[in-house]
gemmi code that builds the backbone of each chain (N, CA, C; Angstrom):
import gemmi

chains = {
    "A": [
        ("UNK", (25.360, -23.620, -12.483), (24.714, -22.330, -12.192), (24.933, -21.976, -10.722)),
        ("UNK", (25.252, -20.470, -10.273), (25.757, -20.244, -9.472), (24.990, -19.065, -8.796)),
        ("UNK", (24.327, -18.825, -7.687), (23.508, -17.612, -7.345), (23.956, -17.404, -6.108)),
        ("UNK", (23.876, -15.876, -5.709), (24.640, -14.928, -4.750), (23.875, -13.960, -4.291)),
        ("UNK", (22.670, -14.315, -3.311), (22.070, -12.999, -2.934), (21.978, -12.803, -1.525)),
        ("UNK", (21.911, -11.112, -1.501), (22.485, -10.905, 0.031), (21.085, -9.922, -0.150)),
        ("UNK", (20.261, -9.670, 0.985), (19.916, -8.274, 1.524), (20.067, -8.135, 2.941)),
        ("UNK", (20.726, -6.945, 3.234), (21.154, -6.799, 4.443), (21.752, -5.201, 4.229)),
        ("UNK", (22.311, -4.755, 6.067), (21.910, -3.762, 6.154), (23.151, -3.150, 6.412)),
        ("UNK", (24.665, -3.749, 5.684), (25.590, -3.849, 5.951), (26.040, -2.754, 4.359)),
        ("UNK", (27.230, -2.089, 4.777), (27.952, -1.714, 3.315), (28.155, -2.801, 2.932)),
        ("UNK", (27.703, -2.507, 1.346), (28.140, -3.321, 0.371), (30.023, -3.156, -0.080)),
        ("UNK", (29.989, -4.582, -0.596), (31.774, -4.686, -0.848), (31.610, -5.149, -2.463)),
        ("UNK", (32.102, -4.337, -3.160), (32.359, -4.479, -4.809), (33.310, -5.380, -5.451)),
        ("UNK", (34.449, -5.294, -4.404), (35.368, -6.288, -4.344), (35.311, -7.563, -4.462)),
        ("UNK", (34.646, -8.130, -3.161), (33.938, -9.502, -2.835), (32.635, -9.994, -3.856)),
        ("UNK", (32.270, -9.160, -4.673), (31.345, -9.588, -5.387), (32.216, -9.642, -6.835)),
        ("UNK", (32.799, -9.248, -7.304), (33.835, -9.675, -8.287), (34.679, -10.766, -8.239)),
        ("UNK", (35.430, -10.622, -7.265), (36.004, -12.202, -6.722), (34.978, -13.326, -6.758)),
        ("UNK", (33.846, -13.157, -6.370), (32.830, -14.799, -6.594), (32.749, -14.484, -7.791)),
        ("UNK", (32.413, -13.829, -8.897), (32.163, -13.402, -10.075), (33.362, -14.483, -10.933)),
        ("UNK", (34.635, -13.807, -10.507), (35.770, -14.530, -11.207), (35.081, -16.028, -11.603)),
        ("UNK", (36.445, -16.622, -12.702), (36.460, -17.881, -12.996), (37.271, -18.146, -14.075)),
        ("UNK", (37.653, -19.544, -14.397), (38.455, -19.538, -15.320), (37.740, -19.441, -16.640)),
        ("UNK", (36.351, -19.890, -16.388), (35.613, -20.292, -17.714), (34.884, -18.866, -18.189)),
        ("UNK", (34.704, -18.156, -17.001), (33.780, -16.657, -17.639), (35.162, -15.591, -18.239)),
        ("UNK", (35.234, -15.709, -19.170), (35.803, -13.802, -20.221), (34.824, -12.631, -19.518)),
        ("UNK", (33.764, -12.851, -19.329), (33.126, -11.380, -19.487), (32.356, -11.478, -17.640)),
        ("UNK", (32.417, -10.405, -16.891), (31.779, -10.037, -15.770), (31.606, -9.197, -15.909)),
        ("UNK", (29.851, -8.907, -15.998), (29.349, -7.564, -16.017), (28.681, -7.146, -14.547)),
        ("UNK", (29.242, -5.897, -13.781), (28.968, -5.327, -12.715), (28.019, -4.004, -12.418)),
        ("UNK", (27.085, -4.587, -11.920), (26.047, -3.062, -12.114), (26.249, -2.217, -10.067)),
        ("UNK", (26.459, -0.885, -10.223), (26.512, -0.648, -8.843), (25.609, 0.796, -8.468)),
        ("UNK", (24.912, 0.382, -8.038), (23.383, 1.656, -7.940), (23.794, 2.454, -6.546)),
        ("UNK", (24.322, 3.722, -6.712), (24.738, 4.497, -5.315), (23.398, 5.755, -5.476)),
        ("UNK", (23.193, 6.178, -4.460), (22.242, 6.997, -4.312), (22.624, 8.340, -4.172)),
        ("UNK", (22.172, 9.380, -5.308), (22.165, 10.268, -5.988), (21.091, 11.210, -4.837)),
        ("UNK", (21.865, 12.860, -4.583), (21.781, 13.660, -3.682), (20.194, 14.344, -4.215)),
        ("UNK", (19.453, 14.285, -5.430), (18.638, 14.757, -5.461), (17.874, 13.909, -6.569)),
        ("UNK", (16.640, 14.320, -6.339), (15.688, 13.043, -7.594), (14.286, 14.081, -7.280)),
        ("UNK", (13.538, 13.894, -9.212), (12.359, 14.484, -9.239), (12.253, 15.959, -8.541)),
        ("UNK", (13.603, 16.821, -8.684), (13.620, 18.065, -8.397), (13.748, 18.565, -7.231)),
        ("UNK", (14.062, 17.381, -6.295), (14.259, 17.465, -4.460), (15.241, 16.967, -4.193)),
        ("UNK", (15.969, 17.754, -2.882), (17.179, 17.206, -2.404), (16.596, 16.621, -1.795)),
        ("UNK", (17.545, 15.138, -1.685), (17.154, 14.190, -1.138), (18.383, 14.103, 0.152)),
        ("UNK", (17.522, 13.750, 1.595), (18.269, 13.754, 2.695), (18.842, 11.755, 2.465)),
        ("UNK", (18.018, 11.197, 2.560), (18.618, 9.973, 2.405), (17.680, 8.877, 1.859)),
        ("UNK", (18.268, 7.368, 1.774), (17.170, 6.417, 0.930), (16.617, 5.618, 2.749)),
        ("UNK", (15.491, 4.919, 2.712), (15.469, 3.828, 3.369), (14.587, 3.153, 2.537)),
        ("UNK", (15.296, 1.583, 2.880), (14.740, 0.496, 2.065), (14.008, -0.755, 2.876)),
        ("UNK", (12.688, -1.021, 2.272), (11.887, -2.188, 3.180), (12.250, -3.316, 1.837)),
        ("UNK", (12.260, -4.821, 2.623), (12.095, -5.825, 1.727), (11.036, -6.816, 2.330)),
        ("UNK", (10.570, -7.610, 1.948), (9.706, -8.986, 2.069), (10.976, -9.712, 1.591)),
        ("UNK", (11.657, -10.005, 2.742), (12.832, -10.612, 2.526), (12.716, -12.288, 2.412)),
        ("UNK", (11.589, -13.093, 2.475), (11.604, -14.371, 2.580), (11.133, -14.467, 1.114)),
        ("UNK", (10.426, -13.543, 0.649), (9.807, -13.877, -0.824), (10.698, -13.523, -1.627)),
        ("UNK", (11.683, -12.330, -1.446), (13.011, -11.600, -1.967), (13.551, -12.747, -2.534)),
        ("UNK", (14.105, -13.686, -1.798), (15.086, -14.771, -2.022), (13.993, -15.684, -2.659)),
        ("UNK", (13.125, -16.430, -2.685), (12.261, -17.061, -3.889), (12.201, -16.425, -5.022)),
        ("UNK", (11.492, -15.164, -5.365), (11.486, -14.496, -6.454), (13.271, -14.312, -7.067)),
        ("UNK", (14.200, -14.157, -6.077), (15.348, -14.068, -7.292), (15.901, -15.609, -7.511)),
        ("UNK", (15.681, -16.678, -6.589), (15.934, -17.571, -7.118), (14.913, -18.000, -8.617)),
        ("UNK", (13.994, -17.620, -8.805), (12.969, -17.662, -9.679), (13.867, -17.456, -10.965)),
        ("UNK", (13.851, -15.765, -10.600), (14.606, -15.042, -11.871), (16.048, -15.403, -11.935)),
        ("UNK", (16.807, -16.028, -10.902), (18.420, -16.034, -11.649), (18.073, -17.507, -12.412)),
        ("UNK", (16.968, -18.495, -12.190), (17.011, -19.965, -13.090), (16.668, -19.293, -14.201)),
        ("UNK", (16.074, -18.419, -14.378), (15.018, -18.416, -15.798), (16.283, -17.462, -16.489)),
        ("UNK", (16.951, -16.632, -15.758), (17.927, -15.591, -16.438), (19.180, -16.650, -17.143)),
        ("UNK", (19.661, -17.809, -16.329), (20.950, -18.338, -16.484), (20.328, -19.381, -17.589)),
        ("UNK", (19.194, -19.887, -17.564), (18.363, -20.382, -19.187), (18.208, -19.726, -20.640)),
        ("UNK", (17.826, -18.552, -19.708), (17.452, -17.780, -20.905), (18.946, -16.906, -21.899)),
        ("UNK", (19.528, -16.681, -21.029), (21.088, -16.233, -21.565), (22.352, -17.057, -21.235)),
        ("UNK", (21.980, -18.222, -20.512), (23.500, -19.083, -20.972), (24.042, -18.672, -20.294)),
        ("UNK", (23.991, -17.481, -19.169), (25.072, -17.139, -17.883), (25.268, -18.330, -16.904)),
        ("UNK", (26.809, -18.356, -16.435), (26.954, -19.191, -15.252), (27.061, -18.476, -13.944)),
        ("UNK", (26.952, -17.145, -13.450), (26.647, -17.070, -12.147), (25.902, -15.565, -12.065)),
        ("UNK", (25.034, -15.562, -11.378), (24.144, -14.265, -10.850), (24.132, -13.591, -9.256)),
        ("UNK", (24.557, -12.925, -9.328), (24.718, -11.801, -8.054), (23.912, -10.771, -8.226)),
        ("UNK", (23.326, -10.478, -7.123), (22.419, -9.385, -6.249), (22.783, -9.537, -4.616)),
        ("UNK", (23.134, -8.130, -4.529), (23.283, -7.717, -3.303), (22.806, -6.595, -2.728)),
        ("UNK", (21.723, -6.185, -1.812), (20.874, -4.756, -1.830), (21.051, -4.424, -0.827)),
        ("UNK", (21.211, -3.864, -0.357), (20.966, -2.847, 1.241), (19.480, -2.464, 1.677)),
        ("UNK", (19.360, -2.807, 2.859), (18.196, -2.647, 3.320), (18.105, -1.206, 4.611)),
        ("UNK", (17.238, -1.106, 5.328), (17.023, 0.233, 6.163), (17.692, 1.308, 5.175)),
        ("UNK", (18.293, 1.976, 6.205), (18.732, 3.376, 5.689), (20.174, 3.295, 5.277)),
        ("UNK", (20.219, 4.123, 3.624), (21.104, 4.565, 2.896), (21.867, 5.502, 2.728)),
        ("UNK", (22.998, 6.019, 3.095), (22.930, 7.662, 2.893), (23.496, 8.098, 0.944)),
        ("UNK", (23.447, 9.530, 1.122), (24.007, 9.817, -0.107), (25.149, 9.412, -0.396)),
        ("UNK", (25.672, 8.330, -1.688), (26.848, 7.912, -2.437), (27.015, 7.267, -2.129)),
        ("UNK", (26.146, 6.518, -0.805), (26.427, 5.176, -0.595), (25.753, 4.216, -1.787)),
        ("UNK", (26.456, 2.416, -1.621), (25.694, 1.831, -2.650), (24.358, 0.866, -2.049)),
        ("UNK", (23.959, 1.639, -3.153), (22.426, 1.129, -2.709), (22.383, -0.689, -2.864)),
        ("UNK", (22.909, -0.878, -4.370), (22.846, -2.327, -5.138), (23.817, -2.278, -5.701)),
        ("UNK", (24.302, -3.950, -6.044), (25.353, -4.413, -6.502), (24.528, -5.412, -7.486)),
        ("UNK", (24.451, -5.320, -8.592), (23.838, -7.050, -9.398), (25.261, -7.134, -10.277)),
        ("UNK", (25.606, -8.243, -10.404), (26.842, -8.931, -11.169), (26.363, -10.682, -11.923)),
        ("UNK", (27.039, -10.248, -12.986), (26.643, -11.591, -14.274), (28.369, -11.960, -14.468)),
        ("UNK", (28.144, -13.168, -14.666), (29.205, -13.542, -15.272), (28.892, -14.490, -16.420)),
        ("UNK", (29.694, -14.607, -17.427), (29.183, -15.132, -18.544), (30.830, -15.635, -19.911)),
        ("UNK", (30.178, -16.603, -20.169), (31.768, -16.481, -21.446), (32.179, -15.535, -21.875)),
        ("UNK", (30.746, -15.008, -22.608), (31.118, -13.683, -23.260), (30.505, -12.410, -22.582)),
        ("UNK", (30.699, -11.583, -23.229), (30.211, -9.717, -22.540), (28.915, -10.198, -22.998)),
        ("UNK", (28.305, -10.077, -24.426), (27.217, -9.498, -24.698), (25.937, -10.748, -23.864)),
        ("UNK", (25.967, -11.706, -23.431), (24.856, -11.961, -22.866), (25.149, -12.101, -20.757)),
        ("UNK", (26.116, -11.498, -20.945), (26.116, -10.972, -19.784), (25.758, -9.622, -19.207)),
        ("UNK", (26.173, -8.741, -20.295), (25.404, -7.638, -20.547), (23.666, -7.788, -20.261)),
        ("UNK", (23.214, -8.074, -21.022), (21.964, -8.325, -21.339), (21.490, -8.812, -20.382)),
        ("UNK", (22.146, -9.821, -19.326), (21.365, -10.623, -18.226), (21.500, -9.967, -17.170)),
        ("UNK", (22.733, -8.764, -16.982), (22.417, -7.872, -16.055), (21.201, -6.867, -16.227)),
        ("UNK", (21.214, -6.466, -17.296), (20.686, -5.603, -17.403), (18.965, -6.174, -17.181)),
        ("UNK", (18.619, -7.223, -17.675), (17.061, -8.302, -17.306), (17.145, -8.238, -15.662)),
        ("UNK", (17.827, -8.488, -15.157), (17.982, -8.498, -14.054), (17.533, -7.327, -13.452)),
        ("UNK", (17.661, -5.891, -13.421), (17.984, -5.039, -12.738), (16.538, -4.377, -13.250)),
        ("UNK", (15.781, -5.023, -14.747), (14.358, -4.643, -15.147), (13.345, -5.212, -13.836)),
        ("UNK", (14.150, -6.536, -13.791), (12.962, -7.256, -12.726), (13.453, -7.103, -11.032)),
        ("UNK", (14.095, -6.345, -10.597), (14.607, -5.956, -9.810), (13.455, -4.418, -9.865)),
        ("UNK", (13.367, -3.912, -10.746), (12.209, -2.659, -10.667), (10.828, -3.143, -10.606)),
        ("UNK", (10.656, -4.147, -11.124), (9.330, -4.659, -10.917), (8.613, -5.672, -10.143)),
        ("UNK", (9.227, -6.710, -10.227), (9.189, -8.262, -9.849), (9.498, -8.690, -8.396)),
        ("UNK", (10.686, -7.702, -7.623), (11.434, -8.386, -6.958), (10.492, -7.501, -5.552)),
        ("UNK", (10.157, -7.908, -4.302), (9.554, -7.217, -3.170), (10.537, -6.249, -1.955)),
        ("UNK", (10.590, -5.055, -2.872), (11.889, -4.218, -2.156), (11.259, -2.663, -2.393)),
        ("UNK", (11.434, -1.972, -1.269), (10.467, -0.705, -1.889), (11.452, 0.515, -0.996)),
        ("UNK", (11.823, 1.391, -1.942), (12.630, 2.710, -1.426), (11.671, 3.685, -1.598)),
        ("UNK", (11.930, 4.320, -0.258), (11.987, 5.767, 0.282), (12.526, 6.580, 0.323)),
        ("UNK", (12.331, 7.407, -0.382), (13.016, 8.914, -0.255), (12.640, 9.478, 0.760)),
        ("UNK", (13.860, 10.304, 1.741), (13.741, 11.049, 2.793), (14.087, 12.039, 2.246)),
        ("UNK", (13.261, 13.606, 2.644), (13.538, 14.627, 2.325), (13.607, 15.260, 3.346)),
        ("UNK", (14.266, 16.882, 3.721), (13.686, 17.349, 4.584), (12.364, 17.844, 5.580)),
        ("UNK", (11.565, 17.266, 4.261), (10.268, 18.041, 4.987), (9.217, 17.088, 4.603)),
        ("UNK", (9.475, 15.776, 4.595), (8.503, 14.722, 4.563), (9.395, 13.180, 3.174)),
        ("UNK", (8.357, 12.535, 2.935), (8.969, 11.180, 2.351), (8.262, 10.682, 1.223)),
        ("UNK", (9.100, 10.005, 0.253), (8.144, 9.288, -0.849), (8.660, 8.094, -0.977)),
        ("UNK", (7.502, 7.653, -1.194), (7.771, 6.249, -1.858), (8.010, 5.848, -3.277)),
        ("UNK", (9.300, 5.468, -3.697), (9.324, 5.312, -5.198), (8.350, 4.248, -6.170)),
        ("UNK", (7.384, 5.019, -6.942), (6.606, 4.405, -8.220), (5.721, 3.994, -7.127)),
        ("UNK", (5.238, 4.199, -6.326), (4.596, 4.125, -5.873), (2.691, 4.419, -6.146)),
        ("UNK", (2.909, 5.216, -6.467), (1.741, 6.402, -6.732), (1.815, 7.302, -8.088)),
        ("UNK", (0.924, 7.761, -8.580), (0.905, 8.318, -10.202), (1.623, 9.489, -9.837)),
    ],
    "B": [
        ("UNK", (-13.263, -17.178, 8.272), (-12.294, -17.435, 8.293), (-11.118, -16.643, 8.696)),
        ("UNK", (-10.458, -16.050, 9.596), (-9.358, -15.111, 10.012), (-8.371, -15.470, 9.644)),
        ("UNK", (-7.753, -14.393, 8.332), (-6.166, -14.674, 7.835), (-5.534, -13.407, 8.497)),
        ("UNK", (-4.075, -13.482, 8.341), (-3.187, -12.766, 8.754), (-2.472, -11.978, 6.907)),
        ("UNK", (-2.559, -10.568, 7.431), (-2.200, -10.292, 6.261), (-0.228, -9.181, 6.542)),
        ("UNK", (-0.091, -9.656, 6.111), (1.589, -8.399, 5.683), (1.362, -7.447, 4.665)),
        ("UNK", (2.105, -5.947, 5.032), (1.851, -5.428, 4.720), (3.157, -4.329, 4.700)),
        ("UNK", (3.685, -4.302, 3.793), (4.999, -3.381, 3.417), (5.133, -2.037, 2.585)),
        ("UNK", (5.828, -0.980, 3.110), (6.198, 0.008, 2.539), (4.919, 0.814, 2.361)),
        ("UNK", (4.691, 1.588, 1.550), (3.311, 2.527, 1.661), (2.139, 1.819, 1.991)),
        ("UNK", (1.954, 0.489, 1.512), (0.913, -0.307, 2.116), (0.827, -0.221, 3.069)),
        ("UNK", (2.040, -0.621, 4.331), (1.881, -0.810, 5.905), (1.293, 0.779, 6.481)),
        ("UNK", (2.060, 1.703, 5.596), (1.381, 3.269, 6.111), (0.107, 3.314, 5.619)),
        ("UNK", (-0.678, 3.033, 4.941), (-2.307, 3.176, 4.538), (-3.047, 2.194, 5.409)),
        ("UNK", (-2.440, 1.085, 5.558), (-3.191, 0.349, 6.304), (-2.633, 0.764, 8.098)),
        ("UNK", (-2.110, 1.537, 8.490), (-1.648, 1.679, 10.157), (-0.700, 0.747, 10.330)),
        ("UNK", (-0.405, -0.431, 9.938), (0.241, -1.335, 10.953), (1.270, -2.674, 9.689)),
        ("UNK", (1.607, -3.508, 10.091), (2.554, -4.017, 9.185), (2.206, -5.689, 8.986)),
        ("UNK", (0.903, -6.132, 10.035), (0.272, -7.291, 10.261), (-1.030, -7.042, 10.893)),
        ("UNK", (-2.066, -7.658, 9.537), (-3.162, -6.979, 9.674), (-4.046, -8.412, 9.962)),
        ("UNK", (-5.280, -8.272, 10.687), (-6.257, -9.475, 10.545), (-7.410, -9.449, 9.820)),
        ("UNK", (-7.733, -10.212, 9.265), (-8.541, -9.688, 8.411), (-9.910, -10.818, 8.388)),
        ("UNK", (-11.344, -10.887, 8.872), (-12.374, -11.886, 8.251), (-12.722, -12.108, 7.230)),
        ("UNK", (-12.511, -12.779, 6.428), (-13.068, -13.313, 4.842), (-14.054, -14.379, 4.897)),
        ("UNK", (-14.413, -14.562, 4.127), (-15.468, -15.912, 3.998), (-14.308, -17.254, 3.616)),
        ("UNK", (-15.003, -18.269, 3.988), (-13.827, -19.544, 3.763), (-14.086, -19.537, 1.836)),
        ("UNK", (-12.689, -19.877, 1.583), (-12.557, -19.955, 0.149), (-12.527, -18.726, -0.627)),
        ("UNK", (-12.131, -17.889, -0.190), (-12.222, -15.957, 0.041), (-10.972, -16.061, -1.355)),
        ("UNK", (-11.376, -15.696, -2.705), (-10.397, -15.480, -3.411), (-9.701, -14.060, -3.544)),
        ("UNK", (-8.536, -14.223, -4.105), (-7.582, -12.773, -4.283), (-8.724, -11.345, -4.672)),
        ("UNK", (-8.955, -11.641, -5.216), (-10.092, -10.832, -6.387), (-11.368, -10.077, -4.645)),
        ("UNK", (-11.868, -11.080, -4.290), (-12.473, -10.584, -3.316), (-12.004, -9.975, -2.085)),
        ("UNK", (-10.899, -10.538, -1.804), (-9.914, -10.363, -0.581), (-9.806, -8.729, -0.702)),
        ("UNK", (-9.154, -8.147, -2.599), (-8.706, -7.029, -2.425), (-9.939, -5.879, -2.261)),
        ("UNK", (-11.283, -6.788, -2.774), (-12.229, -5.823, -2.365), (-12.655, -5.321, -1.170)),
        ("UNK", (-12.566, -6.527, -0.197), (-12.355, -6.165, 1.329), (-11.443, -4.807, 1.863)),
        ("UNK", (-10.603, -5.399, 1.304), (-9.269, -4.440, 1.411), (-9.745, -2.927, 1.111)),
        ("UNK", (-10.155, -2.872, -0.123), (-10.722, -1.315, -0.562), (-11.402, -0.968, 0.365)),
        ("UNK", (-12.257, -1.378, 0.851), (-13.849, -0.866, 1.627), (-12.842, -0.690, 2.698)),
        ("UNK", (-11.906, -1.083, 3.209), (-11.583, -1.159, 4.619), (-10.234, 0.484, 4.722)),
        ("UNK", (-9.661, -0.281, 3.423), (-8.595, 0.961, 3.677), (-8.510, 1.660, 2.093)),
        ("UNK", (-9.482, 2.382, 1.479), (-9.607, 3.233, 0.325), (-8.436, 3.701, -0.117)),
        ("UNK", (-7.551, 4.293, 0.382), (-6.321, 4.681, 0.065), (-5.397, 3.750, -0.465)),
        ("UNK", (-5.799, 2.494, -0.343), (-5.288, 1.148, -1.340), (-5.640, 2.074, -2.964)),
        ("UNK", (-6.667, 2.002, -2.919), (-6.824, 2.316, -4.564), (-6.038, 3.564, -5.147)),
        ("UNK", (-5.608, 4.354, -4.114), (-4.256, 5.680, -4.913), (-3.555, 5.131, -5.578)),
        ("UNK", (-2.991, 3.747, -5.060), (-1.779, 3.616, -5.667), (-1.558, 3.060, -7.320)),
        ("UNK", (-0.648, 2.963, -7.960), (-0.290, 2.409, -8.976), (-0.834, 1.312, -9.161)),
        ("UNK", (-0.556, 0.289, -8.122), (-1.289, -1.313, -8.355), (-1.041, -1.572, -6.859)),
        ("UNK", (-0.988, -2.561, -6.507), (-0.753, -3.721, -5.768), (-0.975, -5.065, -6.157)),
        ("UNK", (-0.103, -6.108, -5.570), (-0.286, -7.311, -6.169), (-0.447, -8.021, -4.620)),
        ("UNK", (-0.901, -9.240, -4.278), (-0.971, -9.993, -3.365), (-0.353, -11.294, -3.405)),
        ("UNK", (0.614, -11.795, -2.644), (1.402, -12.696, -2.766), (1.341, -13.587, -1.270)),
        ("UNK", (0.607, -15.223, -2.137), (0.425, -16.203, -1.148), (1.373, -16.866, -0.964)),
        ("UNK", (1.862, -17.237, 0.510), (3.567, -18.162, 0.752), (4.629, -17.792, -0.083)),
        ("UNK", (4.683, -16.578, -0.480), (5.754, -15.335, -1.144), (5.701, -15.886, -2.541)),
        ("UNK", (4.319, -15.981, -3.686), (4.180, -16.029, -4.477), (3.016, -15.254, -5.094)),
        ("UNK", (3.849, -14.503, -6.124), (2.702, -13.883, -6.824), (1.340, -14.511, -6.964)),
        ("UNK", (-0.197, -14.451, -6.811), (-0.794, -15.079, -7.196), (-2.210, -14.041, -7.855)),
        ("UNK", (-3.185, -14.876, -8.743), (-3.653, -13.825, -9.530), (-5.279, -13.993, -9.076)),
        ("UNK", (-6.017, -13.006, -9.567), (-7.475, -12.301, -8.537), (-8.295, -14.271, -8.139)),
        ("UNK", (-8.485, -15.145, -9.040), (-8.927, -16.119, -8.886), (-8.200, -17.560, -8.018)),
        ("UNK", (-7.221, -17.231, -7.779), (-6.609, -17.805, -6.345), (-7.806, -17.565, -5.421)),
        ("UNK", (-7.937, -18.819, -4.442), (-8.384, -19.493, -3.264), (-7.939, -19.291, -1.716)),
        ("UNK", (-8.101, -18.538, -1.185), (-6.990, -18.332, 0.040), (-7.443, -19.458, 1.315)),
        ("UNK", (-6.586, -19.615, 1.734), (-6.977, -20.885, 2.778), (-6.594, -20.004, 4.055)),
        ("UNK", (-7.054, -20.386, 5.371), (-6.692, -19.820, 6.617), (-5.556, -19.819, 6.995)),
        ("UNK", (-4.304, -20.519, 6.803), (-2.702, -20.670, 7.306), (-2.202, -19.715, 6.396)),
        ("UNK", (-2.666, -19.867, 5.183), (-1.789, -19.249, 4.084), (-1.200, -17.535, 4.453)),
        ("UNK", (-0.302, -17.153, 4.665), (0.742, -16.256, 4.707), (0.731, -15.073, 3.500)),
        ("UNK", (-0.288, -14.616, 3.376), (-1.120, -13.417, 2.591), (-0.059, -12.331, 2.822)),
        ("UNK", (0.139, -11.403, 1.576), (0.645, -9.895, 2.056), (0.153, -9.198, 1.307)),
        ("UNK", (0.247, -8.040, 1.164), (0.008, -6.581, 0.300), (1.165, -6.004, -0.272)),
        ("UNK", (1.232, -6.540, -1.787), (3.031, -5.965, -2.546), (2.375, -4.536, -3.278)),
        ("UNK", (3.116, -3.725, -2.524), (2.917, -2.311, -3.547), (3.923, -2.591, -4.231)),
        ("UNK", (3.981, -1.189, -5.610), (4.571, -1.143, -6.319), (6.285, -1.375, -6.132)),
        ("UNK", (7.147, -2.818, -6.510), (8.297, -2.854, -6.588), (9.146, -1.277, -6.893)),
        ("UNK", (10.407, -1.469, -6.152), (11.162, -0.198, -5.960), (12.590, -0.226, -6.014)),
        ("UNK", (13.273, -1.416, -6.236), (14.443, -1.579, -5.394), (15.359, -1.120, -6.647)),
        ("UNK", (16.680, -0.837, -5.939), (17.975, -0.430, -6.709), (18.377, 1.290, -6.220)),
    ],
}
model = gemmi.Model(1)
for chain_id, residues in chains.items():
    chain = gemmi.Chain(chain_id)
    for i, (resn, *xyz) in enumerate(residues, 1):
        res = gemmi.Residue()
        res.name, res.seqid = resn, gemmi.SeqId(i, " ")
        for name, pos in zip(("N", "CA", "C"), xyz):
            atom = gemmi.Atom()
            atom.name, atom.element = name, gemmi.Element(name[0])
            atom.pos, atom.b_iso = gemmi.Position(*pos), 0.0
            res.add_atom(atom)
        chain.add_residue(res)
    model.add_chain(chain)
structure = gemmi.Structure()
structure.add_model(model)
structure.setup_entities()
C-alpha cells in the first residue's frame, strides 16, 4: 500500500501524479482533477482561498487511504490540494487510485473525494466581488 | 484549567482570532467545552455543525479534555 499526500500552495502537476500512479501490476488509474469554476450558487466568483488543519489533514487521510486500500483492494492513493488562494481554472485537487482493475478504483476514488467533503479538515472560500463565503458552511 | 483552542475558517472569523484561551473546569468534557463555546461566541450555533478534534482526532461530546491536549474548532469540511 502506497499513499501520496501533498497540501501546499504550489500548482498542482497531473503529470507527476500519474507517473507515481503507474505500475506494472495496476491496469486501471483512476484520476479525479477539481479546477475551479468562474461562478457557483448564482455568483461570479472572483477566486477560491483554501484553509487546512494541515497536521490533522495528513492523520485523517492516512486514516482514510488504510481503510480505502482494505476496503477496495487498491494499491496506491493520491491526494494533492492546494491551499491559500486559487484562481479561476486553476486546479484546486488532484485525488488518484490505482488499482488492478477500473471498477474498484473507480469507486475508491470516488469514497475518497465523499470523505474529502466531509471528513478531511480543509475549508474553501469563495471570493466574490463584494464580500466571501464559506462553502457548506452555514444553511 | 487553561486550554488552548484552534480555530479555522469561519470558526476563526466568529471567534476573532485563530488561537483562542479558554478556562474550563479540570476534566471539562467535549459536550461542555462546546457549551462554553456557545455562551462565549453564539454565532457558533449558525453554523451547520462543528466538530472538535483532540491531537487532530475527531472526538465525541463525552471525551475528557486534559490541559496539554491540542483542542480545535472543525467547521463544516469543504475541500476539493
Amino acid at each position: 500500500m502506497e499513499m501520496n499526500f501533498q497540501i501546499s500552495s504550489n500548482h498542482l502537476d497531473i503529470e507527476s501524479c500519474n507517473e507515481w500512479l503507474r505500475s506494472a501490476s495496476d491496469g486501471g488509474v483512476v484520476l479525479f482533477v477539481g479546477n475551479v469554476r468562474s461562478a457557483n450558487r448564482g455568483k461570479e466568483v472572483s477566486h477560491l482561498e483554501f484553509e487546512a488543519y494541515e497536521e490533522m489533514v495528513v492523520k485523517e487521510l492516512e486514516k482514510w487511504g488504510r481503510y480505502i486500500q482494505e476496503r477496495f483492494g487498491v494499491h496506491k492513493v493520491l491526494l494533492h490540494h492546494r491551499i491559500e488562494k486559487v484562481e479561476i481554472g486553476e486546479t484546486a485537487v488532484i485525488a488518484g487510485i490505482a488499482a488492478p482493475h477500473r471498477k474498484e478504483a473507480f469507486e475508491a476514488c470516488s469514497f475518497l473525494l465523499e470523505k474529502l467533503k466531509t471528513e478531511i479538515p480543509i475549508w474553501k472560500k469563495e471570493v466574490y466581488n463584494d464580500g466571501h463565503h464559506w462553502i457548506s458552511a452555514t444553511p | 484549567m487553561i486550554i488552548t483552542i484552534k480555530s479555522f475558517g469561519i470558526a476563526a472569523e466568529i471567534c476573532g482570532s485563530r488561537t483562542l484561551k479558554m478556562e474550563v473546569p479540570n476534566d471539562c468534557s467535549v459536550e461542555h467545552l462546546k457549551e462554553l463555546l456557545a455562551n462565549r461566541y453564539p454565532a457558533l450555533s449558525e453554523l451547520l455543525s462543528y466538530r472538535i478534534a483532540v491531537n487532530h482526532v475527531y472526538e465525541l461530546d463525552a471525551f475528557l479534555l486534559k490541559e496539554l491536549d491540542e483542542v480545535a474548532i472543525i467547521p463544516p469540511a469543504s475541500g476539493g
